[in-house]
Each structure stands twice: as C-alpha cells, then as structure tokens.
N, C-alpha and C positions, 0 to 999 in steps of 0.2 A: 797183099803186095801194095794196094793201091793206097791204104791205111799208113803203111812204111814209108811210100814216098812223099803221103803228106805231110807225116813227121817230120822226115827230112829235109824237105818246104822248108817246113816252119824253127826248124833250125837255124838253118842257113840263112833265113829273114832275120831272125831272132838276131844272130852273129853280125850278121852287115851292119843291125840297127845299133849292137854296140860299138861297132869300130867304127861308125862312123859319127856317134857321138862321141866318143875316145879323140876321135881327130879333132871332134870340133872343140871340144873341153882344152885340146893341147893348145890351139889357137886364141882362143880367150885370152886377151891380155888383164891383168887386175892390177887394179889402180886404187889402193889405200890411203885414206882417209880417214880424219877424226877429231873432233871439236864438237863448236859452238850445236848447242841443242835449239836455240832459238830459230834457226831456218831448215831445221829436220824436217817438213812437213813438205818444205821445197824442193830443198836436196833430192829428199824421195822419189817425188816426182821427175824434176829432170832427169835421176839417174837412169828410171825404168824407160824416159820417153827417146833417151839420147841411145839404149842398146838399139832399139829403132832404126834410128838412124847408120850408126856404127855398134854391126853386132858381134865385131870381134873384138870390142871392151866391156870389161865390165868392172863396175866401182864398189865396192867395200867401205861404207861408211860409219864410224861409230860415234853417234852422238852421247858423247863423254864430256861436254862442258868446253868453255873456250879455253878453260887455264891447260886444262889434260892436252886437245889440239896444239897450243902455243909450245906446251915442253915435248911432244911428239915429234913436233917438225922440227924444232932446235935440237931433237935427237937425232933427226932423219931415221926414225922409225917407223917414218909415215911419207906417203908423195906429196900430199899437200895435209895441211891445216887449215881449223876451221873457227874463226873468231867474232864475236861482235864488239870486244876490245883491242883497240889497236896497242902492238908492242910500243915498247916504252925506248928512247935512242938507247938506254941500258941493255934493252934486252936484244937491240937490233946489232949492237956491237956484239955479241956474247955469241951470236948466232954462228955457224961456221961457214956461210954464204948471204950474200947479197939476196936478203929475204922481199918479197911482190907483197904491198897490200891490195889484192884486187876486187872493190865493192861487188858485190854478186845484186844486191836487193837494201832495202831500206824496211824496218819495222819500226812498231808501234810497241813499248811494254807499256801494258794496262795497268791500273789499280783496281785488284778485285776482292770482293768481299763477300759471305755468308749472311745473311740479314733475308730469309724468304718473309719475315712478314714485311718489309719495305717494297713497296713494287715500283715506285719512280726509282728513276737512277740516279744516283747522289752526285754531288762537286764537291770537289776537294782544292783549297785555295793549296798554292805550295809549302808556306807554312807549317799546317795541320800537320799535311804526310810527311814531312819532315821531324813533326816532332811527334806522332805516333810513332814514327822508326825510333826515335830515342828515345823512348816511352813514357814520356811529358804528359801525352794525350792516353787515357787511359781506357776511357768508356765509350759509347757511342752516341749518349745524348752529352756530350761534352760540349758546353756553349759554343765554343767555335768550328764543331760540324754543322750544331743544330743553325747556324748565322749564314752558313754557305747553301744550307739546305730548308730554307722556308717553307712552311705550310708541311714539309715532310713527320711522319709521327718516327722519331726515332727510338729505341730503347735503351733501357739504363745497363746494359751487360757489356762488360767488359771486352774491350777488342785484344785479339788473341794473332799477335804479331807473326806470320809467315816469311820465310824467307829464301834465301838459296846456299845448301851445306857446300855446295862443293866451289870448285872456281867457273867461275862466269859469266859470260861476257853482257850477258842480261844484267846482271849484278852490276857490271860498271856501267851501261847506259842509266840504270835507276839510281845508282851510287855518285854519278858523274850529276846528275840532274838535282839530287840534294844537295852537293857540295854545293852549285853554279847556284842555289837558293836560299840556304841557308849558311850562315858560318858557323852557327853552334856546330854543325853537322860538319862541315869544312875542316873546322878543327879539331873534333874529338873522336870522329871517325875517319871521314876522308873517302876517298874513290880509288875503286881498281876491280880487280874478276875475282878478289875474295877481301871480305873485311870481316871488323872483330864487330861482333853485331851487337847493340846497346841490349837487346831483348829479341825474343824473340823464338821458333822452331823451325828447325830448318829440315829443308825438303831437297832430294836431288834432281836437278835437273827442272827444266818448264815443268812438265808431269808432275814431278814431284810435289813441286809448291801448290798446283793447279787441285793434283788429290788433297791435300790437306786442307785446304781451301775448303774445298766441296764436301769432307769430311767432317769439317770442326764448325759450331755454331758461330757466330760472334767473329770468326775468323778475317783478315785481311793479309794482302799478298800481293806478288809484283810478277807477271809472264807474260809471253809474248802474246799479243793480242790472237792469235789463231788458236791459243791453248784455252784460254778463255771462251771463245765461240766452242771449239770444238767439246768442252765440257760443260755446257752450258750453264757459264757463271756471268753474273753481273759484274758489269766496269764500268768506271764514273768517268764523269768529263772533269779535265782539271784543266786550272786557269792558267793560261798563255801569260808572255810578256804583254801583252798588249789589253790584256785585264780581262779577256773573255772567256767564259768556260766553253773548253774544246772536248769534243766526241772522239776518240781514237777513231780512225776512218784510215783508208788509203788514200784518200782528198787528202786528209789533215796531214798525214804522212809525209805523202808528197807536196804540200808545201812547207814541209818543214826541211826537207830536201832542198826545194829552191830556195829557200832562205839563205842559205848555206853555198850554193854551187861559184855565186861570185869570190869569194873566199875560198875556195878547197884548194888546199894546197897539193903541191907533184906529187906525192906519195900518198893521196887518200886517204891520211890520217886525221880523221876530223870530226867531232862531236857535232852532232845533230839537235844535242838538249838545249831549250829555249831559244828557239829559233826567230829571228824578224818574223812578222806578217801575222795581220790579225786571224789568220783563221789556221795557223798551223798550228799543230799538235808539240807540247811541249817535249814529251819522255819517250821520245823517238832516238834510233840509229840505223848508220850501215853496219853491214855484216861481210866480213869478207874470207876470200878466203887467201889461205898462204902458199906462199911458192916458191920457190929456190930460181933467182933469174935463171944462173947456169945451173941446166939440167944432166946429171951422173949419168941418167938413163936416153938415150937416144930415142929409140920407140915410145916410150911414157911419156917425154918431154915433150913430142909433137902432138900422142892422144890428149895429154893435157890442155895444150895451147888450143886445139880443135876444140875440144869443150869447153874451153871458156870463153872460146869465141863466141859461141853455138849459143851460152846461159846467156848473157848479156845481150843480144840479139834476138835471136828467135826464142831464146828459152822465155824470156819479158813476160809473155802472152800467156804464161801458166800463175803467173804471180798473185795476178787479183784475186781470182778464185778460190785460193789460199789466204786473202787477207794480206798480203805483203804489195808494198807501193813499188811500182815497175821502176828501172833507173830512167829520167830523163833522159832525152836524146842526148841533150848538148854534151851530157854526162860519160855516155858509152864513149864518144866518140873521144874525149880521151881515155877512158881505158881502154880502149881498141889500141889506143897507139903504146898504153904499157905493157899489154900482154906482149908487142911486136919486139919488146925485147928481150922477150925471153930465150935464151938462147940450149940448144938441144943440136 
C-alpha cells in the first residue's frame, strides 16, 4: 500500500511538473529573427543574457547572412533583421513599412591567411588586397607583399583567394573598403552583400570562409575579427589613410567609429571604411539590426523596443569580450531617441 502511494506521489509530481511547464511554454513569447552572421557571437550572448532578465521572451535567431535578413524582413517573415550592409533608398522604398536602421555594435573584418611557417604578422598596403581580390597579385613572395613586409621570409606558393558564397554584409564592409581604394576594383566589380568575384572560393557565412581558411595552405580571406581569434587564425595590420599600419583591435575600431560619429547621418546609414584618425582601423563597420517603425504586433513591438533598449545600454558591456567595439556614448544617445519612435 505504502509502495502505491508513492507511486501516486510520483505521478501527480510528474503531472504538475508537466503542466506547469505547458503553461510556462504557453507564455514564452518568440521573437524571429534572421541575418547578418558577422555579430552571431553577440546576438548569442545578449539573447541568453536578456531571458534573464525578461524570461517570458524568447529569440529565434538565424544566422543566414545580411542579404537572406534584408529579403526576410522586406518579406515580414521575420520580426526584425539582421545586417552589416545598409539598405540601398531602392530597397528602403520597396519595403512595405517605414524600415529602423538601428546600430547594435561596430566590427572589425580581418585579413587572414594560412602561411604557418610565417610567424610575424604581415601588412597589407590597400593596394595589394585589392589586387589579390582581382587576382593581379598571385603568389605570396610577390614583390609588393614582400616591400610591406621586411626582413619577413615569405614563400613562393600561390595564394588561394577565400571568399563569401552567399549575400553579406561582411562582403559589403570588405567590398565597400576596396571600392573607396581602389578604382580598378570600383569599376569592374564594385560593392554590396554579394558580388561577381574576379577569383576566388567561396565559403558560407564567417564560419565558412574562416574553415577554408584554416583548411587550405596558401589560403587568404576576409571575417569578422571574432571568427578569426575564435579559429585561431592570423590577421595582418593594414594601412589606414593616414599611412600607418593598423592592428584590428577594439581601440582601432572604435576610433574608426569616432571618425565617423560627426558625420552620421539620421538614419545610421554610414560606412565606417577608411576612417580620419591616425590609429583607426580601416575595414571596419556598424551592424544593425532592422525594424518595421509601425509595429503589426503589439506585445512583440514593445518586447522588441525593451530589448533594444536593454543592447545598446547595458547589453555595451558583453561586447569586448567578444572582440566587438561597444557603441560610443554620444552615439546611444541618439539611437535611444530612434528606437523612441517606434511605434507598437
């Protein structure tokens, strides 16, 4: 008898425990999302650190690239989007609402390459990686690495062009930062979240190009600085406007941010590549994310606003530690007053 009741116990515990996760699951709101792969590392983190805080949301995010994010949310198949290239006025008329560009964070894409018997870290004048991307530059003791890179031993094998298959917004900060350097590249390729690539193999996603990378000898390639530490690959300093060779850093970063903050225009549409100031990092951008001002959904419309309040604020303080450059103050403070029009 006493064997029965504890079964029964343990039923009826059993049962509670499911209905009362049933109820809590009913409450869960989900909040879809989907883009840019260059600040997945971030995303991540705020979304787990923000249930925390608000634990009857929860976010769904797919790092699918900024082009797949951009035609998502122009579908409203998604709650927000996820980009490191800003819409084009093309594409902002096309939209079926009054689309938010709202800076979340600022990155760094690296230049990285396969070369283990090199153990200093190379410079790359703008030039060069411009015409390594059009495959000009062919080899690795090509006179003019071997001139950026002194006393370095480099070798005679061919570099083996990496890239990005899909659309992304990584691609336009790299792609934005050749055009603004060279014109050959200006005019036979040009800038956006996907181009026709002179040479090259192409990889999905940061990951993608970052594996190949690390896969292929000889190799070189273009990802967000965090994909680079986290696969532990070498990235070169390249030369600024101001003639210096720069370290990707979150210093560098962020003054390639301030370079920039006098000039930003009302809608946050603004390239970060080659920035004033001698110590900023050239092949930097923001990354933002997208958003319908007038929000369809009332409930989602305010969980959203809450959390973008929440990233740009307090979320700041998860950024470094990731390798991404926090937004300046002077900076939140007007997006704080864009979000304020979001209306829900």
């Amino acid at each position: 008898m006493k064997n029965r009741l504890l079964i029964l116990m343990a039923i009826v515990l059993t049962a509670t425990s499911l209905i009362a996760g049933w109820s809590l699951a009913d409450k869960l709101l989900l909040i879809n999302g989907a883009g840019a792969t260059f600040p997945y590392p971030l995303y991540s983190k705020w979304f787990y650190e923000y249930t925390k805080i608000d634990p009857t949301v929860n976010f769904n995010y797919q790092a699918i690239g900024s082009g797949g994010g951009i035609r998502q949310i122009a579908a409203q198949t998604v709650d927000f989007g996820a980009s490191d290239g800003a819409l084009t006025d093309e594409q902002l008329k096309q939209a079926p609402g009054e689309l938010f560009h709202i800076p979340m964070t600022a990155g760094a894409v690296v230049i990285t390459y396969n070369l283990p018997q090199v153990k200093e870290r190379l410079k790359f004048s703008p030039d060069v990686v411009a015409d390594i991307y059009l495959g000009k530059v062919k080899r690795w003791n090509d006179p003019r690495i071997v001139k950026d890179n002194a006393g370095v031993t480099l070798p005679g094998e061919p570099i083996v062009v990496a890239h990005r298959s899909d659309g992304s917004g990584t691609t336009n900060i790299f792609t934005d930062y050749l055009s603004s350097v060279s014109d050959n590249w200006k005019t036979k390729v040009g800038k956006g979240t996907s181009v026709n690539w002179p040479v090259g193999l192409g990889g999905k996603g940061n990951e993608g190009v970052a594996g190949l990378v690390k896969q292929t000898p000889g190799a070189i390639g273009y990802v967000e600085l965090a994909y680079a530490v986290k696969n532990n690959l070498p990235y070169a300093d390249i030369k600024n406007t101001a003639g210096n060779f720069i370290t990707p850093s979150i210093q560098s970063t962020t003054e390639a941010v301030n370079g920039k903050i006098n000039s930003m225009p009302a809608d946050f549409r603004v390239s970060l590549v080659n920035p004033d100031g001698k110590d900023a990092y050239p092949i930097a951008g923001l990354t933002w994310i997208l958003v319908y001002k007038n929000q369809t959904d009332k409930e989602k419309g305010k969980k959203i606003v809450e959390f973008l309040r929440w990233a740009i604020t307090d979320g700041q303080k998860y950024s470094a530690d990731l390798l991404y450059a926090p937004l300046p103050e002077s900076l939140v403070k007007k997006i704080q007053e864009k979000i304020d029009q979001i209306r829900y």
